[in-house]
LUMDOVEX-430239 format. One line per field, with one value per atom (N, C-alpha, C, O): residue number from 1; residue in one letter; atom name; x, y, z. Coordinates in Angstrom, 2 decimals. Each point is the difference from the previous one (the first is absolute). Layout:
N
i <- c(NUM_...)
aa <- c(A_...)
at <- c(CA_...)
east <- c(X_...)
north <- c(Y_...)
up <- c(Z_...)
END
This chain:
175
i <- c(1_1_1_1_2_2_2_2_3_3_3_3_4_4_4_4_5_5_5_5_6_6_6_6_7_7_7_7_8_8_8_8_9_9_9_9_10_10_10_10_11_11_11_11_12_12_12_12_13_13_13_13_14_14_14_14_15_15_15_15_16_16_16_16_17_17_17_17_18_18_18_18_19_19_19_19_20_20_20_20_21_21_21_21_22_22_22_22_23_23_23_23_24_24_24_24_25_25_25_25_26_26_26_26_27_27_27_27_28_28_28_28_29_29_29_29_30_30_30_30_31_31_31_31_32_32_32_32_33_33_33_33_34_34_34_34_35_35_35_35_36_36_36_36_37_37_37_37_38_38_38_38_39_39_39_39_40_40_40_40_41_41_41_41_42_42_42_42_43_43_43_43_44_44_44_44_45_45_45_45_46_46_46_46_47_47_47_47_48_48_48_48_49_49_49_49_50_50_50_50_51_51_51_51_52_52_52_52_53_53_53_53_54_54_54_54_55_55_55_55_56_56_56_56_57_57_57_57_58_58_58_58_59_59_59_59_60_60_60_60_61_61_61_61_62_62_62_62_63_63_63_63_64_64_64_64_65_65_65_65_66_66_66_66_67_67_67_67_68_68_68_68_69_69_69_69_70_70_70_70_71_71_71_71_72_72_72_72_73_73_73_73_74_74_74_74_75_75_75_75_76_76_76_76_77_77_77_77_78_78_78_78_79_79_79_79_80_80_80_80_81_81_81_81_82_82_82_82_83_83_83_83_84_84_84_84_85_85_85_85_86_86_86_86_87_87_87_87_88_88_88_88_89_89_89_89_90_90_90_90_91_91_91_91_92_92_92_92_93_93_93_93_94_94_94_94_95_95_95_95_96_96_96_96_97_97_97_97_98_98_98_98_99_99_99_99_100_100_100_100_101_101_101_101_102_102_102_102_103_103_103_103_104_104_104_104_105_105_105_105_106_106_106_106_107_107_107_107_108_108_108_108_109_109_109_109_110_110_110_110_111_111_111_111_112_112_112_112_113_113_113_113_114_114_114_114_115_115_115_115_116_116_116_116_117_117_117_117_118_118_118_118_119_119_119_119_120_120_120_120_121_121_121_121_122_122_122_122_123_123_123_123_124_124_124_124_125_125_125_125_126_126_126_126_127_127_127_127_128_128_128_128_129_129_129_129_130_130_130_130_131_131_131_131_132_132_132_132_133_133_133_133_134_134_134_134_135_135_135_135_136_136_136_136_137_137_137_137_138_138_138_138_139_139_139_139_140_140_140_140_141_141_141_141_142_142_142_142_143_143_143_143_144_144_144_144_145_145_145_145_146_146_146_146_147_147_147_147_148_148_148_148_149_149_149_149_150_150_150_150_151_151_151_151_152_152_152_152_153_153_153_153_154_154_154_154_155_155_155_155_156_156_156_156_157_157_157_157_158_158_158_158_159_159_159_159_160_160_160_160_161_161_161_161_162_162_162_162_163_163_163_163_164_164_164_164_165_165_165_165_166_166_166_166_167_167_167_167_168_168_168_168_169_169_169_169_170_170_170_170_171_171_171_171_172_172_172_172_173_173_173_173_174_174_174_174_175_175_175_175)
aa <- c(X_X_X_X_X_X_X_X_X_X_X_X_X_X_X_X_X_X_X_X_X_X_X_X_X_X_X_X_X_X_X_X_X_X_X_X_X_X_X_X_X_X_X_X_X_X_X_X_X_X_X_X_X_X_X_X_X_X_X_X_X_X_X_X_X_X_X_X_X_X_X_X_X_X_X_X_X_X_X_X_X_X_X_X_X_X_X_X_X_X_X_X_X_X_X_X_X_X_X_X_X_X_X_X_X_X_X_X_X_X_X_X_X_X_X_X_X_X_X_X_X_X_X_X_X_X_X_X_X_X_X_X_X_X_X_X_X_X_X_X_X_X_X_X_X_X_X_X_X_X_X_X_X_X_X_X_X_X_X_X_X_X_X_X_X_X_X_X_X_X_X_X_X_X_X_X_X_X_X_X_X_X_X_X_X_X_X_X_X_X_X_X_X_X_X_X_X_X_X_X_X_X_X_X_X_X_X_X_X_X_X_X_X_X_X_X_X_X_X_X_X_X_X_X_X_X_X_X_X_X_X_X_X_X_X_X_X_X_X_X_X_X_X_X_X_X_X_X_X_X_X_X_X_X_X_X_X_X_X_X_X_X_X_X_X_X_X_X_X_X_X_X_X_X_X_X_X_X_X_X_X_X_X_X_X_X_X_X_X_X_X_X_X_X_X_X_X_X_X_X_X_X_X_X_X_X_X_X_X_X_X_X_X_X_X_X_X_X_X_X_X_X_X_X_X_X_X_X_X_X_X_X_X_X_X_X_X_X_X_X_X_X_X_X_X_X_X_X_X_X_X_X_X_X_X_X_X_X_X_X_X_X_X_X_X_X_X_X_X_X_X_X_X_X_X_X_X_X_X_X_X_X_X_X_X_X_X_X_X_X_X_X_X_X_X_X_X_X_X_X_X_X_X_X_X_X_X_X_X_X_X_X_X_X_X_X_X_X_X_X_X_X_X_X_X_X_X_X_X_X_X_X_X_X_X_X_X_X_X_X_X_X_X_X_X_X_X_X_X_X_X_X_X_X_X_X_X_X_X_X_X_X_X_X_X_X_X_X_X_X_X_X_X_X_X_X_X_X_X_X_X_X_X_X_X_X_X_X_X_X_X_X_X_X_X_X_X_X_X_X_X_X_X_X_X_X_X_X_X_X_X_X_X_X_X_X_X_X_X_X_X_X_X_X_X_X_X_X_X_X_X_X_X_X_X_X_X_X_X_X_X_X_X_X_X_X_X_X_X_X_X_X_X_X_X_X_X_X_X_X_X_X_X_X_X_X_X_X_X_X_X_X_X_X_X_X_X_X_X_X_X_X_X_X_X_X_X_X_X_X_X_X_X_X_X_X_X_X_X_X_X_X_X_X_X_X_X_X_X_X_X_X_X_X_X_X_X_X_X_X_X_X_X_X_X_X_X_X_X_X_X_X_X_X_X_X_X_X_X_X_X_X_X_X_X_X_X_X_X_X_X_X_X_X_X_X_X_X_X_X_X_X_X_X_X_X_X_X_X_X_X_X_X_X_X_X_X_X_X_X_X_X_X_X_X_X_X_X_X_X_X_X_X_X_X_X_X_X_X_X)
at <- c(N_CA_C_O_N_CA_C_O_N_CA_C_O_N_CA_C_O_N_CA_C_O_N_CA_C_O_N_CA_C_O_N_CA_C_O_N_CA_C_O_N_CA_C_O_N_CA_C_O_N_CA_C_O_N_CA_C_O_N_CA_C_O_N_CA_C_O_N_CA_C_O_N_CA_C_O_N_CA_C_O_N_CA_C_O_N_CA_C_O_N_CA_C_O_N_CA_C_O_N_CA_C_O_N_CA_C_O_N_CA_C_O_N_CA_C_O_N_CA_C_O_N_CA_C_O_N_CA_C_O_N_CA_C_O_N_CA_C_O_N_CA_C_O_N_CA_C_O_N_CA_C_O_N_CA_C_O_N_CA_C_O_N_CA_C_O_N_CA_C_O_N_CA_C_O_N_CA_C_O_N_CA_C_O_N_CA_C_O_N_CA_C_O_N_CA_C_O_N_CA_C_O_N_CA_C_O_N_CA_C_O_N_CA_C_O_N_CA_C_O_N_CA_C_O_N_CA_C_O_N_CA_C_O_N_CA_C_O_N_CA_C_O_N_CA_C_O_N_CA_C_O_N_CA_C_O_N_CA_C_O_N_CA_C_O_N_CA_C_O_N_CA_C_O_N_CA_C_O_N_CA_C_O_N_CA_C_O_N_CA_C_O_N_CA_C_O_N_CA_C_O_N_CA_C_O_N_CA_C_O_N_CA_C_O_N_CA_C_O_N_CA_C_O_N_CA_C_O_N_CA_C_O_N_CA_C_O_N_CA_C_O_N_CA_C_O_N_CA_C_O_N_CA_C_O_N_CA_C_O_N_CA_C_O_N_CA_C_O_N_CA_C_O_N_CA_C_O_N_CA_C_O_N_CA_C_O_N_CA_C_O_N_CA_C_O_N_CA_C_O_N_CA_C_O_N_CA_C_O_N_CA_C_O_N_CA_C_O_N_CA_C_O_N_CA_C_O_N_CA_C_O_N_CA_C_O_N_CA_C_O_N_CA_C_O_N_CA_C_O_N_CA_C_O_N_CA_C_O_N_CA_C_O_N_CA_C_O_N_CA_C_O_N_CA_C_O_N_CA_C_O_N_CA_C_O_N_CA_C_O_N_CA_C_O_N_CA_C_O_N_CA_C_O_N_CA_C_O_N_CA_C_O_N_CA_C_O_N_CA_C_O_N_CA_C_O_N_CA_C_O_N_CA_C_O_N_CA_C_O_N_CA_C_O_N_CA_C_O_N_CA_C_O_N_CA_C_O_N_CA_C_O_N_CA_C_O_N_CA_C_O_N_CA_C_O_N_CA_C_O_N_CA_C_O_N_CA_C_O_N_CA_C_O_N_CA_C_O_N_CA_C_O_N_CA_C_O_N_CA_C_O_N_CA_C_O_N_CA_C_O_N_CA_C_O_N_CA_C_O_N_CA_C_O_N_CA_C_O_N_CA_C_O_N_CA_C_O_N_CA_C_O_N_CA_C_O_N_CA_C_O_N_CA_C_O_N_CA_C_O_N_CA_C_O_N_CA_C_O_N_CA_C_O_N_CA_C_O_N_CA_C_O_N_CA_C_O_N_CA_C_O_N_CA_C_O_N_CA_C_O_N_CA_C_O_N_CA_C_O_N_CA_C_O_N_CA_C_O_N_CA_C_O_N_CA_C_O_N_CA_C_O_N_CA_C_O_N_CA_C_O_N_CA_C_O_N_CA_C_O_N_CA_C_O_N_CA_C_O_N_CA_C_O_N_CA_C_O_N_CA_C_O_N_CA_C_O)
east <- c(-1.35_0.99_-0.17_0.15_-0.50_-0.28_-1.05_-0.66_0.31_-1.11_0.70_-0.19_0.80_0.42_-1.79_-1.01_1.24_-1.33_-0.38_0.00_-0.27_0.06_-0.90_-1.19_1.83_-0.70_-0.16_1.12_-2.12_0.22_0.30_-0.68_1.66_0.44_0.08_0.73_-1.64_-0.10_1.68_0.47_0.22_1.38_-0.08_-1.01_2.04_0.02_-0.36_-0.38_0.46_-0.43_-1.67_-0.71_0.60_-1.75_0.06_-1.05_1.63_0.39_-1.09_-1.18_1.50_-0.03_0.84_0.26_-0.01_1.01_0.00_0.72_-1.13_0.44_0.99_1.13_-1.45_1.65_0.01_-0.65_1.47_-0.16_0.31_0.67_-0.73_0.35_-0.30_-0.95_1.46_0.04_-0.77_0.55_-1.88_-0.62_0.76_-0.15_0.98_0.78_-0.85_-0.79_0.91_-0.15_-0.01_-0.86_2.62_0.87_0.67_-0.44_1.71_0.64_0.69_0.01_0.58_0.46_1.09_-0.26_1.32_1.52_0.38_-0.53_1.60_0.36_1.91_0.87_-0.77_1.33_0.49_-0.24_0.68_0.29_1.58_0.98_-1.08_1.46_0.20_-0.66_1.48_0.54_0.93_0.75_-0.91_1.00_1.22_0.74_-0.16_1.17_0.25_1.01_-2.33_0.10_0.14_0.54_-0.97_-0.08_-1.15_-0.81_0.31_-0.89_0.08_0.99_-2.50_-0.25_-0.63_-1.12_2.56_-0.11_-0.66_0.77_-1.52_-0.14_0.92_0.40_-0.25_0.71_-1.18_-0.24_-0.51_-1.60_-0.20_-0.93_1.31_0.47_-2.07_-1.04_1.12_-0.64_-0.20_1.03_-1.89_0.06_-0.49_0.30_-0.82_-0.30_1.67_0.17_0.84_1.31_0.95_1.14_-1.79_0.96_1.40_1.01_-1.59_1.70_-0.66_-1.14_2.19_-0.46_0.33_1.13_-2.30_0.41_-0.15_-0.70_1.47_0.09_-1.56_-0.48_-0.10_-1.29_-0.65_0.38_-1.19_-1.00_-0.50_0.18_-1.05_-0.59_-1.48_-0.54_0.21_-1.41_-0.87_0.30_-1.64_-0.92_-1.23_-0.17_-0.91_-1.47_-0.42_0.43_-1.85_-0.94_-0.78_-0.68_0.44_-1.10_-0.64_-0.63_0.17_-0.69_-1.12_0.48_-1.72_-0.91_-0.17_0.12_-0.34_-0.38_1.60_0.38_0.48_1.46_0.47_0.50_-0.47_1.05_1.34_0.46_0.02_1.55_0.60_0.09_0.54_0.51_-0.01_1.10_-1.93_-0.29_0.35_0.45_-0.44_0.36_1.62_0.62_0.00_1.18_0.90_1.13_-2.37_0.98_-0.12_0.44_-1.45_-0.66_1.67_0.94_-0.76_1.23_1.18_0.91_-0.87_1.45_0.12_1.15_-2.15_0.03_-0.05_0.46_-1.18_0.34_1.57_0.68_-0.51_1.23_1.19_1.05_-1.11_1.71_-0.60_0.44_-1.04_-0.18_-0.49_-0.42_0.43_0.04_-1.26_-0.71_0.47_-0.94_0.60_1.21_-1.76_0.19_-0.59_-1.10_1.82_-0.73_-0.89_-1.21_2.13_-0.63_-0.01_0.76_-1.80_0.31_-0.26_-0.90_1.59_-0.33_0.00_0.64_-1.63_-0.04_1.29_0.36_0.14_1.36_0.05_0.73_-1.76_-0.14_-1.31_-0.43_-0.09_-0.46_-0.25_-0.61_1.06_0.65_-0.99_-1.08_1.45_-0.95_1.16_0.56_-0.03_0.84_0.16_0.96_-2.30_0.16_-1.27_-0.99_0.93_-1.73_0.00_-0.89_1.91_-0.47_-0.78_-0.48_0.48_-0.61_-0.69_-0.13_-0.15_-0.65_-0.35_0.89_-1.86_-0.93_0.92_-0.15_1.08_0.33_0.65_0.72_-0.95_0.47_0.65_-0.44_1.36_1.03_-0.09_0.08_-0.28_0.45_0.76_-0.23_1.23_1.14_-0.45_-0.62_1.08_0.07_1.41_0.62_-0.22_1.46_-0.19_-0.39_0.60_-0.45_1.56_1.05_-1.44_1.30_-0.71_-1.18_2.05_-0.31_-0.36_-1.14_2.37_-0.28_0.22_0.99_-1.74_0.25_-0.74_-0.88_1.53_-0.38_-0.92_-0.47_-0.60_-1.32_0.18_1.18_-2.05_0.21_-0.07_-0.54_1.38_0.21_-0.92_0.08_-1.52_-1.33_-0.40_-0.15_-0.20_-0.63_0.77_-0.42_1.86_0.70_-1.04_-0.96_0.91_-0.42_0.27_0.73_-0.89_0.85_-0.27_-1.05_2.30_0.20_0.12_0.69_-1.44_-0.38_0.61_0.65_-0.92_0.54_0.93_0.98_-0.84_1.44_0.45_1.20_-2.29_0.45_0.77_0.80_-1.30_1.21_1.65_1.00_-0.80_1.46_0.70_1.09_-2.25_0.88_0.75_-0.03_1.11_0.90_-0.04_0.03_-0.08_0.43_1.26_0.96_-0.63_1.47_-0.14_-0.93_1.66_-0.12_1.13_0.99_-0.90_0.71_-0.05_-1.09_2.39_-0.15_-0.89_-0.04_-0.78_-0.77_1.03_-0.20_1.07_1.50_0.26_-0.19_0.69_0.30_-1.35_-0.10_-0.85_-1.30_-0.32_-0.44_0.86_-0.29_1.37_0.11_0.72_1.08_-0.25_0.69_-1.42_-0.70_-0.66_0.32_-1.61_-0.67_0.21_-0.85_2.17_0.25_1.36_0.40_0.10_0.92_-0.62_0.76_-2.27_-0.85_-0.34_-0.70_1.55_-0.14_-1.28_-0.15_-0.67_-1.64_-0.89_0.18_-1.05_-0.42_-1.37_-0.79_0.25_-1.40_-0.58_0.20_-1.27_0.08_-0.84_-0.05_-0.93_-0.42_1.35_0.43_0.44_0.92_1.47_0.66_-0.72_0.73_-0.32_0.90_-2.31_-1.18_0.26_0.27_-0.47_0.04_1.17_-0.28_1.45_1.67_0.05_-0.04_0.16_0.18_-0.94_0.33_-1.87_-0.63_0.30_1.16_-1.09_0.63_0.79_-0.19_1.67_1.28_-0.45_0.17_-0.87_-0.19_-0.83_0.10_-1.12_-0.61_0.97_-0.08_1.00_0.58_1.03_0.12_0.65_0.72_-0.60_0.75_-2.18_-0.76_-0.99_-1.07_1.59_-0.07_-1.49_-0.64_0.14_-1.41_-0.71_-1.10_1.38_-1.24_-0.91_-1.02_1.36_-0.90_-1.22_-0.94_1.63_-1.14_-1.13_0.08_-1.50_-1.17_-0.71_0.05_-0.88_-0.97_-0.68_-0.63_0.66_-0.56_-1.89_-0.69)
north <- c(-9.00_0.92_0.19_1.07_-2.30_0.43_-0.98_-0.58_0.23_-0.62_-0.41_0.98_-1.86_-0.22_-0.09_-0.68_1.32_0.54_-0.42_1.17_-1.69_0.48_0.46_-0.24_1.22_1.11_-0.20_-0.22_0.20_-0.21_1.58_0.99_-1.04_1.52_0.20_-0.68_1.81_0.29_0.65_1.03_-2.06_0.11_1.50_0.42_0.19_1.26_-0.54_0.82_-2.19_-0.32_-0.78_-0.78_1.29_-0.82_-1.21_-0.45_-0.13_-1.58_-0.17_0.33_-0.64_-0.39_-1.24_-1.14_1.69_-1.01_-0.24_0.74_-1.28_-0.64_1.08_0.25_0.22_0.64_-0.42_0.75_-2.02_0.04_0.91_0.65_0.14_1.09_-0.16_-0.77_1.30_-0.26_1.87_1.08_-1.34_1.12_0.15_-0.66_1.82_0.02_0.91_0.82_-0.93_0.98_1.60_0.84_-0.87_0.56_0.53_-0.60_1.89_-0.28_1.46_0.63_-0.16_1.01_0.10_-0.32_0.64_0.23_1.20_1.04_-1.15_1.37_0.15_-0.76_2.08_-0.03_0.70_1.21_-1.58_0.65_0.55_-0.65_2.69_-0.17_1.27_1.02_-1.42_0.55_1.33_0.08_1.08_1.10_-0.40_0.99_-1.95_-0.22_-0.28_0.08_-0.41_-0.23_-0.93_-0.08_-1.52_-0.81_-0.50_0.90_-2.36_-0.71_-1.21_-0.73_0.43_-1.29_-0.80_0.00_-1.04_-1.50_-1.72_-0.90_0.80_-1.36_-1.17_0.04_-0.94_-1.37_-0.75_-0.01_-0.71_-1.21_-1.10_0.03_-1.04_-1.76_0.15_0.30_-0.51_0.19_-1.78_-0.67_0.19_-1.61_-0.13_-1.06_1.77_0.16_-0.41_-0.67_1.51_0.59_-0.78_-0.22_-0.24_-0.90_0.59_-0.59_2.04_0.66_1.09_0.17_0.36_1.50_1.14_0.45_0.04_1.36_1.45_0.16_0.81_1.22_0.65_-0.19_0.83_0.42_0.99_-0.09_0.88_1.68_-0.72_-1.22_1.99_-0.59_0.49_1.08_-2.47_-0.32_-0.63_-0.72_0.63_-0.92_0.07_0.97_-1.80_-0.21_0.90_0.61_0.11_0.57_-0.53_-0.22_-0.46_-0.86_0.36_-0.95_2.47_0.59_0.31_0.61_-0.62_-0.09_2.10_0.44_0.35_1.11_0.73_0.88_-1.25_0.70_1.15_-0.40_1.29_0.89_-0.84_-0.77_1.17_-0.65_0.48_-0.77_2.12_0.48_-0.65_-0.14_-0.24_-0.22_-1.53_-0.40_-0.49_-1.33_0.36_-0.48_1.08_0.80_-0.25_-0.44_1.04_0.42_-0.73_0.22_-1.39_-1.36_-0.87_-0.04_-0.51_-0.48_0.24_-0.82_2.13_0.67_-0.04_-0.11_0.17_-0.70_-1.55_-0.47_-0.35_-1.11_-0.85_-0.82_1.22_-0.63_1.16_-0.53_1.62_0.58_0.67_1.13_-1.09_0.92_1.04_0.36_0.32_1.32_1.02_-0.41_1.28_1.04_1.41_0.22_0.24_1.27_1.47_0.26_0.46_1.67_-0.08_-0.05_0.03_0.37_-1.20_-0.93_0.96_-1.38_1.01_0.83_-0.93_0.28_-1.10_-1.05_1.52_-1.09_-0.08_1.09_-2.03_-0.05_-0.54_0.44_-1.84_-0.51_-0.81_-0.03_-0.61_-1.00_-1.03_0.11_-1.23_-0.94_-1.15_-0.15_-0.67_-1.04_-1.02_-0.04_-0.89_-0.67_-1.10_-0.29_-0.16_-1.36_0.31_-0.63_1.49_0.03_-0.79_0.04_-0.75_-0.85_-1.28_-0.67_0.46_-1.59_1.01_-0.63_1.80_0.20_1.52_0.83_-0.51_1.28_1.19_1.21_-2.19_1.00_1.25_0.27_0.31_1.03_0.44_-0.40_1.14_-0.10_1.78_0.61_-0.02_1.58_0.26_-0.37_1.12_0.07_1.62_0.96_-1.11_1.23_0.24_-0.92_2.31_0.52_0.33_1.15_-2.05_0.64_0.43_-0.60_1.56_0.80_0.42_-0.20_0.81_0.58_-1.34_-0.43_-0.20_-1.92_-0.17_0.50_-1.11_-0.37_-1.49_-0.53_0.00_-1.29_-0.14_1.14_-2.06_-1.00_0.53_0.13_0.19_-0.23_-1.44_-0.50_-0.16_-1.67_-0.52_-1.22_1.78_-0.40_-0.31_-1.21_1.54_0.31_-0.76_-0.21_-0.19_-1.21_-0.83_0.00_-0.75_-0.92_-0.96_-0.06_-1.32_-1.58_-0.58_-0.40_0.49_-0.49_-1.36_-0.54_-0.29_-1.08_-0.74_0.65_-1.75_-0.41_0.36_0.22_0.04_0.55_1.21_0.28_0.71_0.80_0.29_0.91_-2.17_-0.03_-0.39_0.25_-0.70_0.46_0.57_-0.16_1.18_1.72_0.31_-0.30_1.30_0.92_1.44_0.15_0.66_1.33_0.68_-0.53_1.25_0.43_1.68_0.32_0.50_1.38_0.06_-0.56_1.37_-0.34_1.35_0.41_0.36_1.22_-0.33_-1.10_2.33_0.43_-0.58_-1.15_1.74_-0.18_-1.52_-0.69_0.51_-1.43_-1.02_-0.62_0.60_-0.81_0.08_-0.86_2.62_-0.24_-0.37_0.49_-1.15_-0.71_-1.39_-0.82_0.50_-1.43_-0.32_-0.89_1.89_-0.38_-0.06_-0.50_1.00_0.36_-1.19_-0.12_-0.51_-1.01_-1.43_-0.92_0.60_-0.90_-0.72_-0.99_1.93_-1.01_0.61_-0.26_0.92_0.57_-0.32_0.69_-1.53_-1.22_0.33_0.03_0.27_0.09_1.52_1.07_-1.58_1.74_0.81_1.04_-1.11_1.08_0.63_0.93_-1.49_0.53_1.17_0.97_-1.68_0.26_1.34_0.76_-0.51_1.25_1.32_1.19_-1.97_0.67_0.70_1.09_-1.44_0.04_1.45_1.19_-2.07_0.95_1.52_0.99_-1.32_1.35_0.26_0.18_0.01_0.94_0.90_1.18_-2.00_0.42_0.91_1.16_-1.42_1.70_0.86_1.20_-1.83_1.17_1.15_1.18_-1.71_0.48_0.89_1.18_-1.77_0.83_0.98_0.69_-0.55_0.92_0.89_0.50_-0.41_0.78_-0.54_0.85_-1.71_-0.77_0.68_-0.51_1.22_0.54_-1.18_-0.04_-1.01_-1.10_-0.96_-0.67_1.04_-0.56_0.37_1.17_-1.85_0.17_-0.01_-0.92_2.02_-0.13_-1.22_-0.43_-0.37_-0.79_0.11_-1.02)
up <- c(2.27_-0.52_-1.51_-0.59_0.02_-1.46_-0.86_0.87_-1.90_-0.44_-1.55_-0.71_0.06_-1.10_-1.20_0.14_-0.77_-1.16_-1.36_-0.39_-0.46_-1.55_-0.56_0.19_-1.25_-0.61_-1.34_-0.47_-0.55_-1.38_-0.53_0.28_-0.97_-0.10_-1.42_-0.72_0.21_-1.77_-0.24_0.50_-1.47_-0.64_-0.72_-0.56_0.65_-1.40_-1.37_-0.84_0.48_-1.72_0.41_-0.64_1.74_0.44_-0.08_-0.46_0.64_0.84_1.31_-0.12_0.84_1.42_0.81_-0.39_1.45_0.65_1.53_0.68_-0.34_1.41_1.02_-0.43_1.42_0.53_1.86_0.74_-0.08_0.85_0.61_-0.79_2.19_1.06_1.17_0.10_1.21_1.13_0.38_-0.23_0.81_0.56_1.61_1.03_-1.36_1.57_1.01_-0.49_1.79_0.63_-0.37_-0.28_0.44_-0.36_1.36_0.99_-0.61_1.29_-0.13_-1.05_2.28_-0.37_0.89_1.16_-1.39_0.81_0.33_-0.41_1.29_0.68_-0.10_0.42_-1.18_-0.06_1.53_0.02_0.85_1.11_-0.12_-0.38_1.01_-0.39_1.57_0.18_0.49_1.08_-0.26_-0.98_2.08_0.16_-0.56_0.04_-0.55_-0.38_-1.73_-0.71_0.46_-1.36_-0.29_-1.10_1.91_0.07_-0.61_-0.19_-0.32_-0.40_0.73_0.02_0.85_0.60_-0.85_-0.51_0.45_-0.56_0.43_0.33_-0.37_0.26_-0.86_-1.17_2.09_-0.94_0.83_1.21_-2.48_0.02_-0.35_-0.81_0.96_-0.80_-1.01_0.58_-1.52_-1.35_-0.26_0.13_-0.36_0.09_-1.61_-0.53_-0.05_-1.59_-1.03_-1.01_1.95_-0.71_0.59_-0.39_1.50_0.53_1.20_0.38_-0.07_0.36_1.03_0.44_-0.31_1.33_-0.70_-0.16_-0.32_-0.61_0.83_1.00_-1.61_0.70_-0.41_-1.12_2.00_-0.37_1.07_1.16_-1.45_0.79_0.86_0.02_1.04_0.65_-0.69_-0.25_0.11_-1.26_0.37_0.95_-1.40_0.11_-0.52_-0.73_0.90_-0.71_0.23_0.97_-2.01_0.40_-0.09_-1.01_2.94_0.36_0.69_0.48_0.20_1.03_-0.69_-0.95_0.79_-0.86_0.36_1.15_-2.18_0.32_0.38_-0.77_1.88_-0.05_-0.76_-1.04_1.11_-1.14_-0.01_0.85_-2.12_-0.54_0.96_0.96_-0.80_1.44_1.16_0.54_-0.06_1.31_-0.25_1.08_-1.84_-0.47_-0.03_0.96_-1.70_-0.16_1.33_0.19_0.83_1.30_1.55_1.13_-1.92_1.05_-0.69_0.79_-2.06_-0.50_0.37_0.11_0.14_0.57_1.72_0.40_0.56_1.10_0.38_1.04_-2.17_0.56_-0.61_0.62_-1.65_-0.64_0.64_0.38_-0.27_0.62_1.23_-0.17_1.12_0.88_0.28_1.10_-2.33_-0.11_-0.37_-0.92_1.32_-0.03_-1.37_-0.05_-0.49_-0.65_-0.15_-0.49_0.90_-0.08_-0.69_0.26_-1.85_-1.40_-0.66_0.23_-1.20_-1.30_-1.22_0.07_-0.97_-1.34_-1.01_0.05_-1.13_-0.83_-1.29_-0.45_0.05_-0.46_-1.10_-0.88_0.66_-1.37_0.47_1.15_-2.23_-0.85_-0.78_-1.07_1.52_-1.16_-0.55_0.57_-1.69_-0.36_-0.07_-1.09_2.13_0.09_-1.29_-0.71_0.75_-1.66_-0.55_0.36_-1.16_-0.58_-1.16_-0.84_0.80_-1.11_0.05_-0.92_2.41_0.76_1.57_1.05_-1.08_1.08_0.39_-0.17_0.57_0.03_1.23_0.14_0.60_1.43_-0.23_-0.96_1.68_0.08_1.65_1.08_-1.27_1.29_-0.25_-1.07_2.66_0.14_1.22_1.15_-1.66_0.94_0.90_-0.46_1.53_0.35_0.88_0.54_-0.50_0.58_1.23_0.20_0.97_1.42_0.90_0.22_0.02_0.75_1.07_0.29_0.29_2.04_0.63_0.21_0.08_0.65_1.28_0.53_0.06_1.22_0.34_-0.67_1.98_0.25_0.04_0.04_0.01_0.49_1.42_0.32_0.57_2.09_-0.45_-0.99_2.20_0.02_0.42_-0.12_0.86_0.01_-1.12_0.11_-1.35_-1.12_-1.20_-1.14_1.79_-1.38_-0.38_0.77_-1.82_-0.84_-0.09_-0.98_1.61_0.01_-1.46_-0.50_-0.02_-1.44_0.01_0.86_-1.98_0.27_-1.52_-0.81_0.68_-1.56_-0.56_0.71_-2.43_-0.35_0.45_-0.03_0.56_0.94_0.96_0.22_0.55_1.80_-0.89_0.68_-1.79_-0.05_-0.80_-0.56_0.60_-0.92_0.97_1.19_-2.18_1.10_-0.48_-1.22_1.79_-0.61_-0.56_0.58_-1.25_-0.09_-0.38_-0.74_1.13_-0.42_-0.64_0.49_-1.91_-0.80_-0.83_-0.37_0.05_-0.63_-1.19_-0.55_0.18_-1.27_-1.10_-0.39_-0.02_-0.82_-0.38_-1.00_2.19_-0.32_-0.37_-1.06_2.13_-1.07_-1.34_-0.77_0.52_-1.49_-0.84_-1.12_1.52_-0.50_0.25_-0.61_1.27_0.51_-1.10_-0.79_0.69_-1.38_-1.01_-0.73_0.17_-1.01_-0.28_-1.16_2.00_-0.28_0.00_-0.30_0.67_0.15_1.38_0.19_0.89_1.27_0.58_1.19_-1.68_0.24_-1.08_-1.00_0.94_-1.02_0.38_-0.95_2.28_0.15_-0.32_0.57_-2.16_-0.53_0.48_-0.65_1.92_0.52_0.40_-0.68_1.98_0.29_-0.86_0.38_-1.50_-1.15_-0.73_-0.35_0.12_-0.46_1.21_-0.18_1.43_0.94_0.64_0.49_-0.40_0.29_-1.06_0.28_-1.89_-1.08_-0.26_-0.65_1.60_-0.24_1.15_-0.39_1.42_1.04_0.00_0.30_-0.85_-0.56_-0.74_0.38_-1.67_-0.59_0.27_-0.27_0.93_1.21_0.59_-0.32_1.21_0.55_-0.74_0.32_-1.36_-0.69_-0.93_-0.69_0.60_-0.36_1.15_-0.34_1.66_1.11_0.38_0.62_-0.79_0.57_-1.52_-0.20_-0.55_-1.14_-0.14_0.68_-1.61_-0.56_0.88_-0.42_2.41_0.73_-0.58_-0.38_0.05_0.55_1.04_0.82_-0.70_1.60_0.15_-0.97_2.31_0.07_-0.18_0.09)
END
């Protein structure tokens, strides 16, 4: 998943200095939001943080060759079920670049429907005890914004939707 590094890095006064960093993968999440205007939530016990945070349905880019998309929408069937019409791209983020290279891309998948129950995914590890929650657009972004949404892909993602949407989809990018 990642490779901790050091780099000797020329200072602005031409120094040089040491800089440890973590070479990530990197991962990409899916803001899922239903005919209702809803956003699918995960709650994920986090063993770093110690707690169960609210969070997208996310994950590695570990398929060697994969498009982000298609990683995008392998994540969103095995963590909530779910299949999507459309994905658009929504953001971009650099979660800690101050200790690490990753990079996280969200995409907005709408037109949802279930997994066929042939084709579910047996979730295994901290996985098997996520739960889902559908949860107005509105209120998540009152979630994030009062601190009970702490995990900041999710947080990036909630908040760019929301003005996606209140800017009539303009700011999507094509995937």
């Amino acid at each position: 998943m990642f490779d901790v590094v050091t780099d000797q890095v020329t200072m602005p006064g031409g120094g040089v200095a040491a800089r440890d960093y973590m070479r990530h993968v990197g991962a990409v999440g899916v803001v899922a939001l239903d005919e209702e205007g809803r956003v699918l939530l995960l709650r994920q016990y986090r063993h770093p943080v110690a707690t169960v945070l609210w969070e997208l349905p996310a994950g590695l880019i570990d398929v060697p060759g994969e498009p982000l998309v298609d990683a995008a929408a392998r994540e969103l069937a095995e963590e909530a079920d779910l299949t999507a019409e459309r994905y658009d791209l929504l953001v971009d983020l650099h979660p800690s670049p101050g200790c690490s290279d990753e990079r996280i891309r969200l995409y907005l998948a709408r037109g949802l429907s279930a997994v066929p129950e042939a084709d579910l995914h047996v979730r295994r590890d901290e996985e098997a005890g996520l739960t889902t929650h559908w949860v107005d657009l509105d209120e998540a972004c009152a979630m994030a914004l009062s601190g009970e949404i702490t995990n900041g892909a999710c947080l990036a993602g909630v908040l760019a939707a929301a003005r996606a949407r209140d800017l009539d989809w303009k700011p999507l990018r094509a995937v």
